[in-house]
C-alpha positions as CSV (number, residue, x, y, z in Angstrom):
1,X,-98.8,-75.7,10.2
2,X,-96.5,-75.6,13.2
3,X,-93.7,-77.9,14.0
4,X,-95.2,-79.6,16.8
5,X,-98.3,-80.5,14.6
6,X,-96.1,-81.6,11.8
7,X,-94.1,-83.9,13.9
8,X,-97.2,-85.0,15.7
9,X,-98.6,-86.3,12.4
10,X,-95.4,-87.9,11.3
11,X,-95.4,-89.8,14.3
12,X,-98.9,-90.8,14.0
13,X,-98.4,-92.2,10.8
14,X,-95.1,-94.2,11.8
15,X,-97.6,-95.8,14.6
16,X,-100.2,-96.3,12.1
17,X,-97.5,-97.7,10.0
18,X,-96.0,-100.4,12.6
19,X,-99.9,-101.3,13.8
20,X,-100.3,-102.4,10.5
21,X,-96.8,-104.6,10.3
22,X,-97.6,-105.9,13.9
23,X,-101.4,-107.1,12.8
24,X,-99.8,-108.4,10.1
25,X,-97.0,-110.2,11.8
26,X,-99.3,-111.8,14.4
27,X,-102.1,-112.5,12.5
28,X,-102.4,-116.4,11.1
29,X,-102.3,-115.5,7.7
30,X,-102.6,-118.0,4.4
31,X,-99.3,-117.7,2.1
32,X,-99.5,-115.8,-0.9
33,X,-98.5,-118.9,-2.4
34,X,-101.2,-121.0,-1.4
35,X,-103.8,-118.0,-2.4
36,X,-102.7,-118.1,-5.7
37,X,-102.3,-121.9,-6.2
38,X,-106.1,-122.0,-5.3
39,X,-107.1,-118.7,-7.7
40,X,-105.3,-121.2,-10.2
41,X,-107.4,-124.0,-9.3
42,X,-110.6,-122.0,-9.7
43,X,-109.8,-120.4,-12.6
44,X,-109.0,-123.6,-14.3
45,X,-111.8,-125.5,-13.2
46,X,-114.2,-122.5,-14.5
47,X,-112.6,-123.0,-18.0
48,X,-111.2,-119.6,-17.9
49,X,-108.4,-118.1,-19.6
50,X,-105.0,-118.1,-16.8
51,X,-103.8,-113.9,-17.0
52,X,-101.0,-113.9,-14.1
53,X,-101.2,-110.1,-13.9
54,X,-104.7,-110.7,-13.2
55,X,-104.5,-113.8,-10.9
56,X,-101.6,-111.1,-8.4
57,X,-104.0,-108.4,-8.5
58,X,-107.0,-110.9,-7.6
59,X,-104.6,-111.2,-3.8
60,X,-105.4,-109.2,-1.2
61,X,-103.3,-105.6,-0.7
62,X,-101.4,-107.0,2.2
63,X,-101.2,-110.0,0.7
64,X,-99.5,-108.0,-2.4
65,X,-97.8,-105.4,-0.6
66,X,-97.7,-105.2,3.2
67,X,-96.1,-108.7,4.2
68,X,-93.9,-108.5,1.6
69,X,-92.7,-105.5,1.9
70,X,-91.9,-106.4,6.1
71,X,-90.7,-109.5,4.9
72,X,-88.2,-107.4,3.1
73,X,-87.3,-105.0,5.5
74,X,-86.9,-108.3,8.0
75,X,-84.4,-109.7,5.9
76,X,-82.7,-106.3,5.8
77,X,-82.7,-106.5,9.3
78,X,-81.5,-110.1,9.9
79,X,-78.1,-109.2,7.8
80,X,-77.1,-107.0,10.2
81,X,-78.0,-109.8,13.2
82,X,-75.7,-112.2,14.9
83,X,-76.1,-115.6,14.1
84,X,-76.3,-116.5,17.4
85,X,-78.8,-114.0,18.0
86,X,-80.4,-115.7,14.3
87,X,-80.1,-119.4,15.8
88,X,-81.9,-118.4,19.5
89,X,-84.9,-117.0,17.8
90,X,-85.8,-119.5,14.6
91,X,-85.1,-122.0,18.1
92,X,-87.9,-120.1,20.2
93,X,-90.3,-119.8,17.2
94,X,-89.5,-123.8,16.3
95,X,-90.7,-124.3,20.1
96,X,-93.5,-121.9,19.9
97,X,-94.9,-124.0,17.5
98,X,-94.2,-121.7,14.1
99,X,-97.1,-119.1,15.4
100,X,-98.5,-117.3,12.9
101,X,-96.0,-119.1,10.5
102,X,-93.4,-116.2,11.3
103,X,-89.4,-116.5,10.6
104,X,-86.8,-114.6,11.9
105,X,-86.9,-111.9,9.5
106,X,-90.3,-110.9,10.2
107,X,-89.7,-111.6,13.8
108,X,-87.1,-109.1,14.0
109,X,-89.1,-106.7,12.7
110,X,-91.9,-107.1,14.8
111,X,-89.2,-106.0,17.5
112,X,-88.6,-102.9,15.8
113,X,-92.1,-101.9,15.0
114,X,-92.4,-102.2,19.0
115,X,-89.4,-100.1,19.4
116,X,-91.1,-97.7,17.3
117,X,-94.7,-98.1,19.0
118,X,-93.1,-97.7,22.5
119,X,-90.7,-94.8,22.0
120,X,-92.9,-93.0,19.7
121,X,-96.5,-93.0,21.6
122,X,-94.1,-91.3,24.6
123,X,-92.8,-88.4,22.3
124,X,-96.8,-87.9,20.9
125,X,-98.2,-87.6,24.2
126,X,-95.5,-85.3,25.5
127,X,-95.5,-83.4,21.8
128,X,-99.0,-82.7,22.0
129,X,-100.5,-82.6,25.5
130,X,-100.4,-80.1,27.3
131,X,-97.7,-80.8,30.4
132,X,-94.4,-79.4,29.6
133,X,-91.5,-82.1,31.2
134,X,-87.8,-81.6,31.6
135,X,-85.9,-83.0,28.5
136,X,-84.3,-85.7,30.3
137,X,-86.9,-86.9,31.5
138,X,-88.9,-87.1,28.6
139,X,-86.1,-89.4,26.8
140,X,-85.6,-91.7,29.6
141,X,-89.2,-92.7,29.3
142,X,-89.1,-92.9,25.7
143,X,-85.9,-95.4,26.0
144,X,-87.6,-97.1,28.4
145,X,-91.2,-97.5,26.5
146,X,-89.1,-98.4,23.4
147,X,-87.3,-101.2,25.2
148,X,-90.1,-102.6,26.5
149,X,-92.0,-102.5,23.2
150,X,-88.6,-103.6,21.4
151,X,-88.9,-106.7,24.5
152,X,-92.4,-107.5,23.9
153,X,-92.4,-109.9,21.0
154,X,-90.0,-111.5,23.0
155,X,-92.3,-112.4,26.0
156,X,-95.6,-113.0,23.5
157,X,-93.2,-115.6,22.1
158,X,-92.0,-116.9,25.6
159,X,-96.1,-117.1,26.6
160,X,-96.6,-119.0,23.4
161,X,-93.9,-121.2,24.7
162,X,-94.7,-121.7,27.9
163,X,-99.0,-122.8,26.8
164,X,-97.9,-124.9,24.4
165,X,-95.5,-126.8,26.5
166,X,-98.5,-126.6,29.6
167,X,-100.7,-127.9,26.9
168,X,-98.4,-131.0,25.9
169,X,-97.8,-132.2,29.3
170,X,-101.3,-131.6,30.6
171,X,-102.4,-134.5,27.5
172,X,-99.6,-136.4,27.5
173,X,-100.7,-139.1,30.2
174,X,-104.4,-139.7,28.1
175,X,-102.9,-139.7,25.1
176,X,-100.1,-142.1,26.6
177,X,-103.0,-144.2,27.7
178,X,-104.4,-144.7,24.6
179,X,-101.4,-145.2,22.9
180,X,-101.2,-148.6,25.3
181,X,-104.6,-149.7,24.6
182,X,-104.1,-149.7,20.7
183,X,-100.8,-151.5,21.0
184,X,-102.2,-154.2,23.6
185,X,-105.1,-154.5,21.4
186,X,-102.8,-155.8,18.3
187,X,-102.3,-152.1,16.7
188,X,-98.3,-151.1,15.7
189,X,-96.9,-148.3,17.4
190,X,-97.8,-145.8,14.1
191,X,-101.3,-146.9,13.7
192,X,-101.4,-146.0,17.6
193,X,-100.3,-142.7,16.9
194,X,-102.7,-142.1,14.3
195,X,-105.3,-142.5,16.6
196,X,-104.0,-140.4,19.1
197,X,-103.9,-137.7,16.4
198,X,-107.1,-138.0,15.0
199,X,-108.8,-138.6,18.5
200,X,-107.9,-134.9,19.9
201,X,-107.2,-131.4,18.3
202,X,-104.2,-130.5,20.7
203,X,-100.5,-129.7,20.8
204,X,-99.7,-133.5,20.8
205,X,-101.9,-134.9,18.5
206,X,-100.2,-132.6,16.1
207,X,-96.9,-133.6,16.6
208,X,-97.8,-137.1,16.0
209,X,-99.2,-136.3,13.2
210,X,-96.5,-134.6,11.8
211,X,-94.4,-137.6,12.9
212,X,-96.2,-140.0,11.4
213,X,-96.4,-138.2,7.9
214,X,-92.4,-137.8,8.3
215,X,-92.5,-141.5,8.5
216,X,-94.6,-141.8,5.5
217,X,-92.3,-139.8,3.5
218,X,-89.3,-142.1,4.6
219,X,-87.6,-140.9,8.0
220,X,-86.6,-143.1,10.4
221,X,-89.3,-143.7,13.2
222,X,-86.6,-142.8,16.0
223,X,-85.2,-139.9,14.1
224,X,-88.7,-138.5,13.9
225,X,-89.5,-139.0,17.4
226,X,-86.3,-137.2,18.5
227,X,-87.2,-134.6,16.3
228,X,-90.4,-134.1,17.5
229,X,-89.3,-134.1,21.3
230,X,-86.6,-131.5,20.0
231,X,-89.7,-129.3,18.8
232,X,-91.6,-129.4,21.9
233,X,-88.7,-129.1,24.3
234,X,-90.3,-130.7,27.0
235,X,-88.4,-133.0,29.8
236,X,-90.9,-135.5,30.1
237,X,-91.8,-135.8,26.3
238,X,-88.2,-136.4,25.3
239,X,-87.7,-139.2,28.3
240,X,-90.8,-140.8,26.7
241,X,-89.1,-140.7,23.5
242,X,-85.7,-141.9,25.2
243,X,-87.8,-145.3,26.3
244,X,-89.5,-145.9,22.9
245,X,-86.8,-145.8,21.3
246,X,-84.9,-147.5,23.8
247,X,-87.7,-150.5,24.0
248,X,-87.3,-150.7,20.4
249,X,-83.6,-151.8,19.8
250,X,-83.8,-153.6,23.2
251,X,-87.0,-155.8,22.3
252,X,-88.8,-155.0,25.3
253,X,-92.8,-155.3,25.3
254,X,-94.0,-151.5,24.2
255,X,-97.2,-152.2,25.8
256,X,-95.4,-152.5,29.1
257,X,-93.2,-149.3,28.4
258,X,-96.2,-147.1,27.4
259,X,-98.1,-148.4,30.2
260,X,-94.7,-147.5,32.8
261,X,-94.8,-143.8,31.0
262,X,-98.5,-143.4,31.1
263,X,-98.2,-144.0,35.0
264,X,-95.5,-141.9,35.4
265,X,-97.2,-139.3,33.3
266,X,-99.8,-139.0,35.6
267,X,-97.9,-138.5,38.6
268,X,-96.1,-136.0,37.6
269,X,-99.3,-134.3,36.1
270,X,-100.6,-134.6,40.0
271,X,-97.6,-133.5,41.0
272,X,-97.9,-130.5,39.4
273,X,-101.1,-129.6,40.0
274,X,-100.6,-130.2,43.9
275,X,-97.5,-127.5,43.2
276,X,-99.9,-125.0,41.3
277,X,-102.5,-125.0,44.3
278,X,-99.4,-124.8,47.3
279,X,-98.7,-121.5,45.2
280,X,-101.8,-120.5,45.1
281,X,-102.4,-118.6,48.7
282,X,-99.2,-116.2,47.6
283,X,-100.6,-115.4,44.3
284,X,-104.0,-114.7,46.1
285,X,-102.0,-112.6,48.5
286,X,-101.8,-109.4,46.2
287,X,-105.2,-109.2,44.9
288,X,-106.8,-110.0,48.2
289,X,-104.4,-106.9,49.6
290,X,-105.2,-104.3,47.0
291,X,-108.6,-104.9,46.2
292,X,-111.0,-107.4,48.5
293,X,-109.5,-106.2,51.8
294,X,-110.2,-102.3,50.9
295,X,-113.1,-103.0,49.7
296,X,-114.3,-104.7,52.7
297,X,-112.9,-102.4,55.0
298,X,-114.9,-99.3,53.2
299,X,-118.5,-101.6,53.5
300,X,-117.8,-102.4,56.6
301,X,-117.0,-99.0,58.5
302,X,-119.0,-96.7,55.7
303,X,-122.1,-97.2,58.0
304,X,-120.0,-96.7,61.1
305,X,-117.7,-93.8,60.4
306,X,-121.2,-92.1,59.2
307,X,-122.8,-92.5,62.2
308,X,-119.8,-91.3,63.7
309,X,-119.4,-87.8,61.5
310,X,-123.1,-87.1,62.8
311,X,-122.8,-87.9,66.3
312,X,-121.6,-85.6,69.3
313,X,-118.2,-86.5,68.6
314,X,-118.6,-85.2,65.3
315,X,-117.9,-82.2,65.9
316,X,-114.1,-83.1,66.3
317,X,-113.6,-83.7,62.8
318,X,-115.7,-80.4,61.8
């Protein structure tokens, strides 16, 4: 076997290798923990004997082996991490909403299992195909593919970041709405919230929810609410907050300050939608110049230049 081919398989494996972390790392998996709390359960309520050798085999391979072992190699990873570095990510990932439950350890990870992807798919192309490049060139691109993969975690994360923050505000004035029905109809602010979580599957509805079972479990109301805004990150979410809380130790009617927020709420939301279609024309702009305006131009004078290429004046371009 030549060099080239054995290199060409070592890097195909690597790829393998981190396409497997990656799916891992992305995927919404269940902990092990809870897998094997609910083999317990069954196994109990069958009346069968509890072997815990058994019970860890009984978990799926990745389950066994594959997260744990990039969990490992993650927390390798984050020792040799700034803290700063440590306290902007678990920050992004709180705002992102925990997706995929995934810490900074696996996180990091993920960012070097791009680096790998990126740089490594370069070299195999360039290993194995059949154009011969200068050596420089060859290792800008791979830096350059590596960085981006090594980046790209970073803006899946900031997408995640951005929808889920689109999502809140886009809810916030209904739900706000609703919110000031329950309370003028004789409901307290938490039984309010309760139904605003169990009437909608969204972003918001699950942050009240969590709120509300923080409230059960003893926090303070406000404290929850500020953590909840902290969560989300959003401007208008956290001045709602700010009033609530602030209607609260002043004695002012909730009814009336839900009912102020709601309207406000909705301004803003036709606000921004008035901004999204003023931007829309630019963003149109690009497609409209590299693929409906071409596209038109070739149907259009097809039938014409045709005509042309068999007329007298043919000849000219003959």
């Amino acid at each position: 076997m030549s060099d080239i081919a054995l290199l060409a398989i070592i890097i195909g494996v690597i790829v393998v290798g981190a396409g497997i972390l990656i799916w891992i790392g992305v995927r919404k998996p269940r902990t092990v923990d809870d897998t094997a709390l609910d083999r317990l359960e069954e196994l109990r309520a069958a009346g069968e004997e509890v072997d815990l050798e058994k019970l860890e085999m009984s978990q799926p391979f990745q389950e066994r082996v594959i997260y744990p072992l990039a969990r490992k190699l993650g927390e390798i990873a984050v020792r040799f991490t700034p803290q700063n570095a440590l306290v902007s990510i678990s920050r992004r990932l709180e705002l992102a909403g925990s997706p995929a439950n995934l810490d900074p350890a696996v996180f990091f990870i993920l960012q070097f299992v791009g680096l790998v992807i990126g740089g490594g798919l370069i070299i195999l192309v360039f290993t194995v195909g059949p154009a011969k490049w200068p050596a420089g060139r060859i290792v800008l691109l791979t830096v350059t593919f590596g960085v981006l993969g090594f980046y790209f975690p970073q803006l899946w994360l900031g997408g995640k970041i951005s929808r889920r923050q689109k999502s809140v505000r886009k809810s916030m004035p209904d739900a706000l709405d609703l919110l000031c029905i329950c309370v003028e109809a004789g409901l307290g602010f938490d039984a309010a919230m309760n139904k605003v979580s169990e009437k909608w599957d969204n972003e918001l509805s699950l942050a009240f929810a969590r709120v509300i079972k923080e409230i059960q479990l003893g926090k303070l109301r406000r404290e929850a609410l500020r953590d909840m805004a902290d969560r989300i990150g959003l401007t208008e979410l956290t001045s709602f907050v700010a009033a609530v809380i602030q209607s609260e130790q002043l004695g002012v009617s909730m009814a009336k300050v839900l009912r102020i927020q709601a309207d406000q709420m909705r301004v803003r939301r036709r606000q921004l939608a008035e901004e999204e279609a003023h931007k829309a024309p630019l963003k149109m702009l690009i497609p409209m110049g590299l693929l409906i305006f071409p596209s038109l131009m070739i149907v259009l004078l097809t039938p014409a230049a045709l005509r042309l290429f068999h007329s007298v004046m043919g000849n000219m371009f003959r």
